[in-house]
Residue, then its C-alpha position, 0 to 999 in steps of 0.5 A: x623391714x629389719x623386723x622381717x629380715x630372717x639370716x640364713x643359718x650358713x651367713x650366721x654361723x660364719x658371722x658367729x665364728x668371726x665375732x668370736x675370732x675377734x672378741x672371745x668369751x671370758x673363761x669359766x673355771x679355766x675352761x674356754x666357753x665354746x659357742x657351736x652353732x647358731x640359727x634365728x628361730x622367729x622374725x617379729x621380733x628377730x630370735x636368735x638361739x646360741x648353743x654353747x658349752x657352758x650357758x651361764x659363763x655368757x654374761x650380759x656384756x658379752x650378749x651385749x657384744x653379740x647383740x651389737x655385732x648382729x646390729x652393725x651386720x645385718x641392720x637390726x638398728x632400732x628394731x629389739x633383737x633377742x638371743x637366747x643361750x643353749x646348752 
């Protein structure tokens, strides 16, 4: 079922700005990496897409952290979940 599952771009984007609230991304060069916005693309597997400022500042840790957070949230348990970082 959590295959099929598609999350409104509103709940996303709300559930982005809490997650960062609580664990922000690591600085690059002294500037703070910002993520704007984000919208799931695909169901089958779930794709979420990240815009951001500063895409190769996010390392896999921290997609790690998202990829969790997505997981406790919406059920995606044992079902691959992909994300994908824009400038």
């Amino acid at each position: 079922k959590s295959f099929d599952s598609r999350v409104p771009t509103a709940k996303l984007n709300q559930f982005l700005e809490q997650t960062v609230e609580a664990n922000s991304p690591p600085q690059k060069h002294n500037h703070p990496v910002r993520l704007n916005y984000m919208t799931q693309a695909r169901v089958r597997p779930p794709t979420f897409i990240i815009w951001t400022n500063s895409p190769d500042a996010l390392k896999p840790p921290y997609r790690r952290y998202l990829e969790n957070r997505l997981r406790d949230t919406y059920g995606f348990d044992g079902t691959p979940v992909r994300i994908w970082i824009r400038k």
